[in-house]
PDB file of N, CA, C and O in Angstrom:
ATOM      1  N   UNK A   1     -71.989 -97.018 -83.844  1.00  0.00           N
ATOM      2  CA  UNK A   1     -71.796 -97.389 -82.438  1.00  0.00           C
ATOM      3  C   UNK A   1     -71.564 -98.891 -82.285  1.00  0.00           C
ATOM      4  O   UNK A   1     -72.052 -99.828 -82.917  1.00  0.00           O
ATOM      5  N   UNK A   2     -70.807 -98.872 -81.411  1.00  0.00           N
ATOM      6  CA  UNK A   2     -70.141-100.408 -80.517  1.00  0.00           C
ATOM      7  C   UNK A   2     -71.713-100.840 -80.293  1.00  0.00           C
ATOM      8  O   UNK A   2     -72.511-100.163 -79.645  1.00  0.00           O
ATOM      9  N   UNK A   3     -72.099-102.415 -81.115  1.00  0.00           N
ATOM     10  CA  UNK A   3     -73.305-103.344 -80.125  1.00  0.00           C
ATOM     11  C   UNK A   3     -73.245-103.672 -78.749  1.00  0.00           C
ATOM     12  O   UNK A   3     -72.654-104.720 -78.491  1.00  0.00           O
ATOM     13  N   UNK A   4     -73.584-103.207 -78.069  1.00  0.00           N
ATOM     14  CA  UNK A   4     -73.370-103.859 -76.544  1.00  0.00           C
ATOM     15  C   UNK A   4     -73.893-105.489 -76.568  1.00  0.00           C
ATOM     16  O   UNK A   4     -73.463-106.079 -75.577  1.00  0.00           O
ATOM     17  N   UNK A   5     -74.437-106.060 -77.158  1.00  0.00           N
ATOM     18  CA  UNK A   5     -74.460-107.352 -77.396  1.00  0.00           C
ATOM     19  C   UNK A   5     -73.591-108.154 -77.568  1.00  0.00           C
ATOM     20  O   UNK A   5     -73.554-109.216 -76.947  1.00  0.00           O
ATOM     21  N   UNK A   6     -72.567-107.740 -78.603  1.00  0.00           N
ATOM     22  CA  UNK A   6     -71.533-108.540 -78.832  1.00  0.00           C
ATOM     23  C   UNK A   6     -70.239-107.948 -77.797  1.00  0.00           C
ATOM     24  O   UNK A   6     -69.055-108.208 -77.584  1.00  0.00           O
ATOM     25  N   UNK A   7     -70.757-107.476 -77.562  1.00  0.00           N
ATOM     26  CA  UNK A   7     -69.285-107.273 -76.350  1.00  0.00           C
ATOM     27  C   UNK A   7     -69.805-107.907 -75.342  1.00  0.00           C
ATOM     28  O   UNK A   7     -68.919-108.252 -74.560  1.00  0.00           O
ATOM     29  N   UNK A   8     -71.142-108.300 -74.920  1.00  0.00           N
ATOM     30  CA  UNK A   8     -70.978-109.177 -73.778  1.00  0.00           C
ATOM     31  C   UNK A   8     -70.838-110.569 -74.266  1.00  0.00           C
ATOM     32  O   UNK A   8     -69.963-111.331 -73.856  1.00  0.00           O
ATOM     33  N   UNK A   9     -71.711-110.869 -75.137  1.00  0.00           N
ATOM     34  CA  UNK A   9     -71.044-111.841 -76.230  1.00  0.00           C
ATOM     35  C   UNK A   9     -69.790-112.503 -75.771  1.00  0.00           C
ATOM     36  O   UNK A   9     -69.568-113.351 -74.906  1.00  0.00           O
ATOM     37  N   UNK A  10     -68.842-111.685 -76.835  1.00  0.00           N
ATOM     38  CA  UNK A  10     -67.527-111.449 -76.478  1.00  0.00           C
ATOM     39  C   UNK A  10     -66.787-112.366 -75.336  1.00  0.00           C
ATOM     40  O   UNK A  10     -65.982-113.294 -75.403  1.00  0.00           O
ATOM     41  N   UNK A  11     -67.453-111.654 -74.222  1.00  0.00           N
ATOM     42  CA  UNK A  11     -66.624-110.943 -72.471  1.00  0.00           C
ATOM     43  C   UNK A  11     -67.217-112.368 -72.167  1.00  0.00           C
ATOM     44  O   UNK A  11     -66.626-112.980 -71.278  1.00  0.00           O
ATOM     45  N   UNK A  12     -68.298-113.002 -72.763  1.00  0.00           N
ATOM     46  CA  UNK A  12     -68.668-114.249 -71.751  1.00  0.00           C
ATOM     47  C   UNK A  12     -69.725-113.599 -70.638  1.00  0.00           C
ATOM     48  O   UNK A  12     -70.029-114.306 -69.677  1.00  0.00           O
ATOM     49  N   UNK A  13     -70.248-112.358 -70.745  1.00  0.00           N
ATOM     50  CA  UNK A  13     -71.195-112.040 -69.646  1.00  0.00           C
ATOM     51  C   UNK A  13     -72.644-111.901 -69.702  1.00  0.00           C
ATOM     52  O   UNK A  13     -73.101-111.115 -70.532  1.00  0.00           O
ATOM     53  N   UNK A  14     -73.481-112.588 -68.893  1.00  0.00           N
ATOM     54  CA  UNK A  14     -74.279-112.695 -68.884  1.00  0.00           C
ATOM     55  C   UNK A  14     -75.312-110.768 -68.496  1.00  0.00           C
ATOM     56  O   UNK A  14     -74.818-109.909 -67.765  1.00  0.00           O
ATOM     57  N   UNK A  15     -76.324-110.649 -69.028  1.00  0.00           N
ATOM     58  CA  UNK A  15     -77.369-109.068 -69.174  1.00  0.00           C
ATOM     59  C   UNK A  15     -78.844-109.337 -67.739  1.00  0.00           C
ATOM     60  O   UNK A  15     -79.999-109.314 -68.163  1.00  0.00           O
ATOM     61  N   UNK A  16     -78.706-109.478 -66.778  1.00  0.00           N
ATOM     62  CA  UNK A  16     -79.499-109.316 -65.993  1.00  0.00           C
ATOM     63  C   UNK A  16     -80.349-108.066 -65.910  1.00  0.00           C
ATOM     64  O   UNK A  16     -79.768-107.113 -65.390  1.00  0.00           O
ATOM     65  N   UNK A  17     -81.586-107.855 -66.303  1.00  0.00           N
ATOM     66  CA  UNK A  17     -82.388-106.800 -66.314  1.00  0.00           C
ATOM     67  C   UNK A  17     -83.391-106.722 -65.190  1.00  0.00           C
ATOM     68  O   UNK A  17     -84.107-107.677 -64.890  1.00  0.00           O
ATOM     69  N   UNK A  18     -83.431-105.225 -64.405  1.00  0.00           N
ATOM     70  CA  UNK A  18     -84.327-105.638 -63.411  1.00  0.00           C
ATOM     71  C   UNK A  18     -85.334-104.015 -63.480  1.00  0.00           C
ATOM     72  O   UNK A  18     -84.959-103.112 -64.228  1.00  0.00           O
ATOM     73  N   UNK A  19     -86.603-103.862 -62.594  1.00  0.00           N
ATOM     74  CA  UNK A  19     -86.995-102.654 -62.408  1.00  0.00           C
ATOM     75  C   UNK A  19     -86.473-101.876 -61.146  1.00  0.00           C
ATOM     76  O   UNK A  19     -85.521-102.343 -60.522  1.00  0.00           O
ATOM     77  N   UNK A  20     -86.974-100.888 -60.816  1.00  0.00           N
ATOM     78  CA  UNK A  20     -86.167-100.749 -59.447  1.00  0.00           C
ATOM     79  C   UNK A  20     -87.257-101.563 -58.301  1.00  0.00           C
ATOM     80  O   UNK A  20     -86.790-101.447 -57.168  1.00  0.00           O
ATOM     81  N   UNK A  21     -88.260-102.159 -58.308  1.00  0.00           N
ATOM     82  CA  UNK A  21     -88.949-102.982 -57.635  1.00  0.00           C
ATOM     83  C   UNK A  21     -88.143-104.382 -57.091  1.00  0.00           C
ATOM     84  O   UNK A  21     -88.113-104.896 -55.973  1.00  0.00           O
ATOM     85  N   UNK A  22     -87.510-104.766 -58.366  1.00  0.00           N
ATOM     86  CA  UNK A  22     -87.206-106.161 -57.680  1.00  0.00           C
ATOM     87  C   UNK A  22     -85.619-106.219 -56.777  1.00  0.00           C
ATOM     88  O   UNK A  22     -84.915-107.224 -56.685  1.00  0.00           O
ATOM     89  N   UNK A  23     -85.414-105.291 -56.364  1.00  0.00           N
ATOM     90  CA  UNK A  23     -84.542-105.374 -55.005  1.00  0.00           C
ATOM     91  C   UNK A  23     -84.524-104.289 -54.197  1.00  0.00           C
ATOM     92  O   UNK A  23     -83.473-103.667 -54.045  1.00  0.00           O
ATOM     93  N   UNK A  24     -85.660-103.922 -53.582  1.00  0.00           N
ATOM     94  CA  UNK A  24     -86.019-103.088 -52.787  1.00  0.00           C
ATOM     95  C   UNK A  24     -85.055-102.224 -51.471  1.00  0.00           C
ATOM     96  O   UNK A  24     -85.221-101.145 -50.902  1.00  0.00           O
ATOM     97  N   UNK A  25     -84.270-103.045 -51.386  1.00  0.00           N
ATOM     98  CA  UNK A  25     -83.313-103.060 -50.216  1.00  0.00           C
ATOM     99  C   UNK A  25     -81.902-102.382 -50.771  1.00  0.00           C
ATOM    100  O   UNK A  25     -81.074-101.848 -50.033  1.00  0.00           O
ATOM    101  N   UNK A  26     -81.819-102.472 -51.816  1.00  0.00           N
ATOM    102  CA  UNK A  26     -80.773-101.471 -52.683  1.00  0.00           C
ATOM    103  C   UNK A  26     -81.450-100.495 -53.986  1.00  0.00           C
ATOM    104  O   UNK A  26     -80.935-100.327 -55.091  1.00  0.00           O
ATOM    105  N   UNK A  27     -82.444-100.059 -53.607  1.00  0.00           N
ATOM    106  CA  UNK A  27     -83.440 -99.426 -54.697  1.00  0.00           C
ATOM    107  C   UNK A  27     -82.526 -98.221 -54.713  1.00  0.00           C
ATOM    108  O   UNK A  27     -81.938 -97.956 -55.761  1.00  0.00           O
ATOM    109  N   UNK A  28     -82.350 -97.439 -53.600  1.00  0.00           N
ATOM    110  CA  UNK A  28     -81.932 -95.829 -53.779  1.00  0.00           C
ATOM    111  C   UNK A  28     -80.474 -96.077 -54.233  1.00  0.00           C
ATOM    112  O   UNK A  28     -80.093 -95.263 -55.073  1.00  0.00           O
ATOM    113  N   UNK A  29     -79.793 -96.787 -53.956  1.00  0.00           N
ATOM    114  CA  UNK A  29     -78.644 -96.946 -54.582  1.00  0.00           C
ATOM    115  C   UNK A  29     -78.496 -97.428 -56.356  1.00  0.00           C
ATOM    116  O   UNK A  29     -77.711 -97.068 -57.233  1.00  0.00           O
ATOM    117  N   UNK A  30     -79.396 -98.180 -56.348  1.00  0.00           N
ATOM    118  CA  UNK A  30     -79.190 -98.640 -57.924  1.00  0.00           C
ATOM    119  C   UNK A  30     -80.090 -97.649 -58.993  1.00  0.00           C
ATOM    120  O   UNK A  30     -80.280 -97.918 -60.179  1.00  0.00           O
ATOM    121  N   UNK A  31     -80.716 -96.145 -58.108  1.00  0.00           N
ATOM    122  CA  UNK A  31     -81.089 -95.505 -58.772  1.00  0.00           C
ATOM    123  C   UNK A  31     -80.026 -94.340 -59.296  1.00  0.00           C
ATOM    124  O   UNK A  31     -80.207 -93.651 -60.300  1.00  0.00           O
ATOM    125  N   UNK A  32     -78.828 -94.262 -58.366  1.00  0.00           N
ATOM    126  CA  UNK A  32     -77.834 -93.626 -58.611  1.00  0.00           C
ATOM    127  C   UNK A  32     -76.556 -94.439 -59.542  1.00  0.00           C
ATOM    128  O   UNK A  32     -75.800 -93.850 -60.315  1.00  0.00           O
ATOM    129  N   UNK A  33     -76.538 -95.687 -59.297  1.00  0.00           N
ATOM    130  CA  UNK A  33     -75.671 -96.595 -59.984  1.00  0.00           C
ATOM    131  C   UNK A  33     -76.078 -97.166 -61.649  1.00  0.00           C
ATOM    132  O   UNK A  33     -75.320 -97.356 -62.600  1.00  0.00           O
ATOM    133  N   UNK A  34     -77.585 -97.342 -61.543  1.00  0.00           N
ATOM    134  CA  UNK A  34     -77.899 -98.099 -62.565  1.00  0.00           C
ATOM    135  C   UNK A  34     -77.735 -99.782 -63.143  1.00  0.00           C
ATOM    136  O   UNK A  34     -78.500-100.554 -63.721  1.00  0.00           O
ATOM    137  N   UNK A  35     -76.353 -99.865 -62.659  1.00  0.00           N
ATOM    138  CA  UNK A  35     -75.923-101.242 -63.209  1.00  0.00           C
ATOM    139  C   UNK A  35     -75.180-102.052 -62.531  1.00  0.00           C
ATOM    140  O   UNK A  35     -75.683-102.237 -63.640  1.00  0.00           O
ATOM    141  N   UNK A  36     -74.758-102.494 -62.131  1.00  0.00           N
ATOM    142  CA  UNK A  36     -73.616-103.588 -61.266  1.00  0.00           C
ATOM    143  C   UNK A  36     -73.252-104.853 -61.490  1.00  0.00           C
ATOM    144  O   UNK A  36     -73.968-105.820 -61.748  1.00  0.00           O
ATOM    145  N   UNK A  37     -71.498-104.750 -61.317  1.00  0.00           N
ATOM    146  CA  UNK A  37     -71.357-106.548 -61.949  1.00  0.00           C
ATOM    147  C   UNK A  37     -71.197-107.432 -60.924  1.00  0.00           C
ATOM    148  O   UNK A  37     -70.277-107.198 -60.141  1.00  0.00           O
ATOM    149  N   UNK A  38     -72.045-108.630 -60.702  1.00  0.00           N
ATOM    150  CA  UNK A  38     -71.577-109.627 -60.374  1.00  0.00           C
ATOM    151  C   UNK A  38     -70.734-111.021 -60.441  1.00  0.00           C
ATOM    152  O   UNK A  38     -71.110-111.908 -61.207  1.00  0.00           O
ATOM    153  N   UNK A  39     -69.654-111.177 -59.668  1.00  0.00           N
ATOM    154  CA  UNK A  39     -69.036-112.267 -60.860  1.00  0.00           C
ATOM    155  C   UNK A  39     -69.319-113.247 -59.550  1.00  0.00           C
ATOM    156  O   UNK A  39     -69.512-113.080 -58.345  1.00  0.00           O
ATOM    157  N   UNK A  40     -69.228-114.428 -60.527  1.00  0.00           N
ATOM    158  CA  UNK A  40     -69.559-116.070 -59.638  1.00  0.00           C
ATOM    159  C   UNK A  40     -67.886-116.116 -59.116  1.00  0.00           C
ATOM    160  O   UNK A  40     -66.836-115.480 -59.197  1.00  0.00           O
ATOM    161  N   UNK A  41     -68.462-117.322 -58.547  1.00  0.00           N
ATOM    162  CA  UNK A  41     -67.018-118.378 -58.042  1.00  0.00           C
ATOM    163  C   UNK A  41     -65.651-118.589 -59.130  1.00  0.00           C
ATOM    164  O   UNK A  41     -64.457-118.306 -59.036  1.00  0.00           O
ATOM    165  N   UNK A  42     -66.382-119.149 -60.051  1.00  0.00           N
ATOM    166  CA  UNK A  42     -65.820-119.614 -61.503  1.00  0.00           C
ATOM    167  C   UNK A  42     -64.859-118.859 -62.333  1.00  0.00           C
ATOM    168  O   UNK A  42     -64.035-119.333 -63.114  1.00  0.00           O
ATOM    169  N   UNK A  43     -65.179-117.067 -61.933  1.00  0.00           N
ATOM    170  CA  UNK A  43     -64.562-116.099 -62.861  1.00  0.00           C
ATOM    171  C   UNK A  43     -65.593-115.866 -63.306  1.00  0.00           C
ATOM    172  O   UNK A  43     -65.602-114.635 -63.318  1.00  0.00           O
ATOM    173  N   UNK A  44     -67.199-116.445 -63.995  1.00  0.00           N
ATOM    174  CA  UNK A  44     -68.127-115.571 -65.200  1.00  0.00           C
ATOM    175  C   UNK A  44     -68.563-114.810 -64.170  1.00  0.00           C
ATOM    176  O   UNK A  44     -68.297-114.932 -62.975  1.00  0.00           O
ATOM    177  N   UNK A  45     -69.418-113.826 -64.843  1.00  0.00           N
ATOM    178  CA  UNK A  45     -69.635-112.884 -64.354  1.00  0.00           C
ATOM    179  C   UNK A  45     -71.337-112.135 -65.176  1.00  0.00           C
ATOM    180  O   UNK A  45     -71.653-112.239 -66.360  1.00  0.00           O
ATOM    181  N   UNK A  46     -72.013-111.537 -64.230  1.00  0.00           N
ATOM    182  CA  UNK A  46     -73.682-111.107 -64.503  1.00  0.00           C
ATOM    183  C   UNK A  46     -73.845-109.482 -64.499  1.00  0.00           C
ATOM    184  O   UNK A  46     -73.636-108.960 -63.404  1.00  0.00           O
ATOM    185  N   UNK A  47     -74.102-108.832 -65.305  1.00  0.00           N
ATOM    186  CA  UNK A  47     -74.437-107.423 -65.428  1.00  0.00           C
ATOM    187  C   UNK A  47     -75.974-107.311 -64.680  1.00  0.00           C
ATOM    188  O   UNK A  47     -76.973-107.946 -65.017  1.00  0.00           O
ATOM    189  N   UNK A  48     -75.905-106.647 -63.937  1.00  0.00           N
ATOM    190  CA  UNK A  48     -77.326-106.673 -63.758  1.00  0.00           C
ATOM    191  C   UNK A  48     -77.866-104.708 -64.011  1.00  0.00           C
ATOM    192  O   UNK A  48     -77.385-103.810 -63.321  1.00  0.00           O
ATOM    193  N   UNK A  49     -78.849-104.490 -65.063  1.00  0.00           N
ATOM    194  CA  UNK A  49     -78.929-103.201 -65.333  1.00  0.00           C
ATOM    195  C   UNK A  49     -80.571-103.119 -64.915  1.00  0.00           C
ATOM    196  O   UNK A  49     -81.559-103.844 -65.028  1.00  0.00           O
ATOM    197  N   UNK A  50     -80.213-101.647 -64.305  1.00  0.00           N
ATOM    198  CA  UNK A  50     -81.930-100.936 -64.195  1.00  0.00           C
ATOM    199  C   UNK A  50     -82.808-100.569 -65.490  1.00  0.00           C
ATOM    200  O   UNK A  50     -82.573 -99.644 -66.266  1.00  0.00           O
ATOM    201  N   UNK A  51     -83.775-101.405 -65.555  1.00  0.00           N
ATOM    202  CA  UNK A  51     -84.263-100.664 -66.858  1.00  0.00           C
ATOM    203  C   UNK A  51     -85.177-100.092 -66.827  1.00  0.00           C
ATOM    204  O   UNK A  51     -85.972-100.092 -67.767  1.00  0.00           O
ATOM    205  N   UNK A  52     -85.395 -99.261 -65.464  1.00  0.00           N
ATOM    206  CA  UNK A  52     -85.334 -97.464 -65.512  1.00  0.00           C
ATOM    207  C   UNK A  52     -85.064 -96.419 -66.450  1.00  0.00           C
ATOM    208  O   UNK A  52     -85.746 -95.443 -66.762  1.00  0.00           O
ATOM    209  N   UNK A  53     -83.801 -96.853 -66.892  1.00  0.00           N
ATOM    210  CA  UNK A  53     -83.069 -95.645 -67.318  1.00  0.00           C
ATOM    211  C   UNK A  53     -83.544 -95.460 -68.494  1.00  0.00           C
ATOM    212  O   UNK A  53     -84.482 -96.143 -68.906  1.00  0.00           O
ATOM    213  N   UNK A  54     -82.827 -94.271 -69.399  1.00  0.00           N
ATOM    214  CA  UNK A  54     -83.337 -94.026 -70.712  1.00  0.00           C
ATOM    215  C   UNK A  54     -82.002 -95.381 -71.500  1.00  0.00           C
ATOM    216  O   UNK A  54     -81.143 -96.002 -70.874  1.00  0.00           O
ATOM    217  N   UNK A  55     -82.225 -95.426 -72.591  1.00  0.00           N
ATOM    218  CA  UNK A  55     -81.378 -95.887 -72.952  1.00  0.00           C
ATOM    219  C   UNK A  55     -79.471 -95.795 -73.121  1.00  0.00           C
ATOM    220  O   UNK A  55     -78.522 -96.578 -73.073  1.00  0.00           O
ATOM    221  N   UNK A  56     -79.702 -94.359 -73.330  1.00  0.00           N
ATOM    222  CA  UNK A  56     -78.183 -94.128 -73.452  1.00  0.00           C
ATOM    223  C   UNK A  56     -77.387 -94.175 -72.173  1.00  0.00           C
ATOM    224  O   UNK A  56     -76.170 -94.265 -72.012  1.00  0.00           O
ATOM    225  N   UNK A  57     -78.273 -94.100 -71.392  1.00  0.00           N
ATOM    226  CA  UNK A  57     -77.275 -94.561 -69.597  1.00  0.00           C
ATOM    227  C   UNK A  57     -77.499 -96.032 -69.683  1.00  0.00           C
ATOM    228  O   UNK A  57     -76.659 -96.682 -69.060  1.00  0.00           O
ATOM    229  N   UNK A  58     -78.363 -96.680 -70.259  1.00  0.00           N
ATOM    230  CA  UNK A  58     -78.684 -98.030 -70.083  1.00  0.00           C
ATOM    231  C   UNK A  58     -76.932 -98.688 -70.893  1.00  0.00           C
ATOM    232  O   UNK A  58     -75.888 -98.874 -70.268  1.00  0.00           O
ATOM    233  N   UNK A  59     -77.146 -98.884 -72.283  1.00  0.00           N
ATOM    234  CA  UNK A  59     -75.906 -98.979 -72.942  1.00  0.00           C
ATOM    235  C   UNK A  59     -74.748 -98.419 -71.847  1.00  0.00           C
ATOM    236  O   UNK A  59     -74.104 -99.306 -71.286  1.00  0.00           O
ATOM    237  N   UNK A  60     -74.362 -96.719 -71.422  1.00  0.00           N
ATOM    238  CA  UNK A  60     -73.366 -96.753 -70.919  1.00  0.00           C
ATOM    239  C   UNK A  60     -72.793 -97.423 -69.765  1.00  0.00           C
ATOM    240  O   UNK A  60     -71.606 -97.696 -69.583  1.00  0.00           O
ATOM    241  N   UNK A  61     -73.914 -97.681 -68.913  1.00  0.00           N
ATOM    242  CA  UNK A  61     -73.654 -98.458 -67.891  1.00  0.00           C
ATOM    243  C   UNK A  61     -73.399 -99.982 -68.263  1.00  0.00           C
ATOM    244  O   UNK A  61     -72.560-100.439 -67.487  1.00  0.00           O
ATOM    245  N   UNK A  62     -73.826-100.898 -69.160  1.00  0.00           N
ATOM    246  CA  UNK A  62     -73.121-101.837 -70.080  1.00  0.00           C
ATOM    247  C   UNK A  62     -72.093-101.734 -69.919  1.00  0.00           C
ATOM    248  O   UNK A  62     -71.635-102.380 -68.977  1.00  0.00           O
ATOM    249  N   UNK A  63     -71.147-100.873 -70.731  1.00  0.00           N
ATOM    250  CA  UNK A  63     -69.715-100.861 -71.027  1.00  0.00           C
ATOM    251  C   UNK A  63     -69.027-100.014 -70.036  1.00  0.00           C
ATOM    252  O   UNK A  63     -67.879 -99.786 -70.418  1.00  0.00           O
ATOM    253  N   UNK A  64     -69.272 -99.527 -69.036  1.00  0.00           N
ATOM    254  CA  UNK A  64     -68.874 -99.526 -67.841  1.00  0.00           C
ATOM    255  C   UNK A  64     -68.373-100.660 -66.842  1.00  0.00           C
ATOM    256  O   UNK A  64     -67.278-100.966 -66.370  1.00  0.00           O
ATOM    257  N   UNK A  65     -69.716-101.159 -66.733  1.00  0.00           N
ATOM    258  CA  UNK A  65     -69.659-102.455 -66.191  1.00  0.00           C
ATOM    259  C   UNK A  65     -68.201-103.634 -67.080  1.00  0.00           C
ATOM    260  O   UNK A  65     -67.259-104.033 -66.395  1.00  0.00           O
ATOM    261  N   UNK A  66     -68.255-103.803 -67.790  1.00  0.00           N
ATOM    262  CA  UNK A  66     -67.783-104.538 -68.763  1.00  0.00           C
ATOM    263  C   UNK A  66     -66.047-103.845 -69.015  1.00  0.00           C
ATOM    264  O   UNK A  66     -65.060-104.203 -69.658  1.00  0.00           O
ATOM    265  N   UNK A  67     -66.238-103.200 -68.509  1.00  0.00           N
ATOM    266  CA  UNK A  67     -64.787-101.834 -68.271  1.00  0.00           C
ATOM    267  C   UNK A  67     -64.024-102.936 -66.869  1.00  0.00           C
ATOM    268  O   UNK A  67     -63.053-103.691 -66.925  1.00  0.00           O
ATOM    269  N   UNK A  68     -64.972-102.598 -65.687  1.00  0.00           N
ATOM    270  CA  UNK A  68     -65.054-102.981 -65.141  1.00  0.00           C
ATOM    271  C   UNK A  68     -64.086-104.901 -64.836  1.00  0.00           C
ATOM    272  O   UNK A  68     -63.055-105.283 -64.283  1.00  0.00           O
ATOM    273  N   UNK A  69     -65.317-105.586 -65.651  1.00  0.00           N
ATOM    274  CA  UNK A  69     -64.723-107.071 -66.122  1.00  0.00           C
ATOM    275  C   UNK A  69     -63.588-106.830 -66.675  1.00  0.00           C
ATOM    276  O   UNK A  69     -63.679-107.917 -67.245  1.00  0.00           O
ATOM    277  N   UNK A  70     -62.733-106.485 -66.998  1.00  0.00           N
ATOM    278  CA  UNK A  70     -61.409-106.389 -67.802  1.00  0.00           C
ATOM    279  C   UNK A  70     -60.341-105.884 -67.489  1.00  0.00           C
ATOM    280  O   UNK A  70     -59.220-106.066 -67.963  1.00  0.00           O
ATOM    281  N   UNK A  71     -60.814-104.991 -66.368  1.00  0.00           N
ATOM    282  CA  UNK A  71     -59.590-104.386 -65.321  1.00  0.00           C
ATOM    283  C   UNK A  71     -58.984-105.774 -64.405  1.00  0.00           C
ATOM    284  O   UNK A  71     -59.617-106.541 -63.679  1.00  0.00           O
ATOM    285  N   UNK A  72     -57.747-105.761 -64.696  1.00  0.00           N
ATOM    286  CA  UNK A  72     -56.821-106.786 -64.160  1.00  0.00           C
ATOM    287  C   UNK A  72     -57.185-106.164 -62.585  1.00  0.00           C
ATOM    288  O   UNK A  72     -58.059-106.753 -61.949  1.00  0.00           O
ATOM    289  N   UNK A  73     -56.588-105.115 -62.045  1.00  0.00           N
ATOM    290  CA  UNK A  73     -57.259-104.355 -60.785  1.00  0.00           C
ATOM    291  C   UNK A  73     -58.521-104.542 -60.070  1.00  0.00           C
ATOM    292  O   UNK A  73     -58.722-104.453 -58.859  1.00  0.00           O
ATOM    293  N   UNK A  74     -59.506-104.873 -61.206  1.00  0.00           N
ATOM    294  CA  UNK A  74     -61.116-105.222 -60.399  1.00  0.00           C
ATOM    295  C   UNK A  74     -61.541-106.081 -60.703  1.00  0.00           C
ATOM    296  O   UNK A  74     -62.684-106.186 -61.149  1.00  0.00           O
ATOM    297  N   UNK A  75     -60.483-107.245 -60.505  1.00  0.00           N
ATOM    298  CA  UNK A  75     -61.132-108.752 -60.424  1.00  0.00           C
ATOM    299  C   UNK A  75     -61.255-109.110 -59.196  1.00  0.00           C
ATOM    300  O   UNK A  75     -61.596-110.291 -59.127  1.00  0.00           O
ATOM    301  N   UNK A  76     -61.076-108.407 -57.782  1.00  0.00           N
ATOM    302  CA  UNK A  76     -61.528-109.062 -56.580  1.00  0.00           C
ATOM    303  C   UNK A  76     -62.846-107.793 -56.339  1.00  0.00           C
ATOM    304  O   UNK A  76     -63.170-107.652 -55.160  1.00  0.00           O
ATOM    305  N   UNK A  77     -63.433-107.088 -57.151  1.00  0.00           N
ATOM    306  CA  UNK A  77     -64.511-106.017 -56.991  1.00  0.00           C
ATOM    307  C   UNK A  77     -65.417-107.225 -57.453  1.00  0.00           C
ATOM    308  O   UNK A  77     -65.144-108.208 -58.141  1.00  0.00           O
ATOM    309  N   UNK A  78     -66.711-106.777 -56.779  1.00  0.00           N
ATOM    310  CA  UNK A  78     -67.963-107.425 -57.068  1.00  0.00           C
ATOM    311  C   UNK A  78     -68.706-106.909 -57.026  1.00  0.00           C
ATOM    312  O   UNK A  78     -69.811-107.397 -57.262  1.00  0.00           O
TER     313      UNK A  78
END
Protein backbone atom coordinates (compact mmCIF):
# COMPACT_ATOMS: atom_id res chain seq x y z
CA UNK A 1 0.00 0.00 0.00
CA UNK A 2 0.52 3.77 -1.01
CA UNK A 3 2.07 5.68 2.56
CA UNK A 4 -0.32 8.35 3.05
CA UNK A 5 2.57 10.23 4.53
CA UNK A 6 4.49 10.70 1.68
CA UNK A 7 1.81 11.73 -0.47
CA UNK A 8 1.06 14.51 1.72
CA UNK A 9 4.65 14.92 1.92
CA UNK A 10 4.65 15.07 -1.62
CA UNK A 11 1.29 17.42 -2.19
CA UNK A 12 2.85 20.00 0.36
CA UNK A 13 -0.23 19.26 2.74
CA UNK A 14 -0.44 19.71 5.95
CA UNK A 15 -2.63 16.28 8.45
CA UNK A 16 -4.93 18.14 10.89
CA UNK A 17 -6.37 15.56 13.35
CA UNK A 18 -9.36 16.22 15.38
CA UNK A 19 -12.11 14.17 17.68
CA UNK A 20 -15.58 14.78 16.88
CA UNK A 21 -15.56 17.14 20.12
CA UNK A 22 -13.44 19.79 18.85
CA UNK A 23 -15.94 21.37 16.37
CA UNK A 24 -19.13 20.83 17.72
CA UNK A 25 -21.06 22.92 15.30
CA UNK A 26 -20.17 20.58 12.34
CA UNK A 27 -20.01 17.31 14.47
CA UNK A 28 -23.01 15.46 12.57
CA UNK A 29 -21.62 16.35 9.41
CA UNK A 30 -17.99 15.38 9.86
CA UNK A 31 -19.40 12.16 11.20
CA UNK A 32 -20.69 11.42 7.75
CA UNK A 33 -17.68 13.13 5.90
CA UNK A 34 -14.78 12.22 8.06
CA UNK A 35 -12.22 14.50 6.49
CA UNK A 36 -12.13 17.89 4.75
CA UNK A 37 -9.66 20.06 2.87
CA UNK A 38 -8.86 23.34 3.68
CA UNK A 39 -6.74 25.43 1.51
CA UNK A 40 -5.21 28.97 2.68
CA UNK A 41 -4.89 32.16 0.66
CA UNK A 42 -1.43 31.07 -0.68
CA UNK A 43 -2.65 27.79 -2.55
CA UNK A 44 -1.28 25.28 0.66
CA UNK A 45 -3.69 23.55 1.84
CA UNK A 46 -4.80 21.44 5.56
CA UNK A 47 -6.49 17.96 5.69
CA UNK A 48 -8.30 17.97 8.59
CA UNK A 49 -9.38 14.09 9.53
CA UNK A 50 -11.77 12.61 12.27
CA UNK A 51 -9.96 10.30 14.27
CA UNK A 52 -13.08 8.58 15.00
CA UNK A 53 -12.84 6.45 12.34
CA UNK A 54 -11.31 3.02 12.04
CA UNK A 55 -8.37 3.31 10.15
CA UNK A 56 -9.07 2.22 6.71
CA UNK A 57 -11.71 5.17 6.25
CA UNK A 58 -9.11 7.22 8.09
CA UNK A 59 -6.27 6.57 5.20
CA UNK A 60 -9.21 6.64 2.58
CA UNK A 61 -10.42 9.80 3.41
CA UNK A 62 -6.55 11.02 3.15
CA UNK A 63 -6.40 10.27 -0.44
CA UNK A 64 -9.68 11.46 -1.15
CA UNK A 65 -9.05 14.57 0.20
CA UNK A 66 -5.71 14.80 -1.60
CA UNK A 67 -7.78 13.61 -4.89
CA UNK A 68 -9.43 16.43 -4.15
CA UNK A 69 -6.02 18.91 -4.00
CA UNK A 70 -5.13 17.90 -7.52
CA UNK A 71 -8.28 18.30 -9.35
CA UNK A 72 -7.56 21.31 -11.63
CA UNK A 73 -11.71 21.58 -11.21
CA UNK A 74 -11.51 21.82 -7.25
CA UNK A 75 -9.21 24.44 -6.74
CA UNK A 76 -11.94 27.07 -5.93
CA UNK A 77 -13.65 24.01 -3.46
CA UNK A 78 -12.74 24.43 0.13
Amino acid sequence: PLDENKVLEHLKLNLETFDGSKYPDIREELQKACSWLKRDANGKGTIALNIDMPISRRRFSIFHECGHFVLPWHSDVN
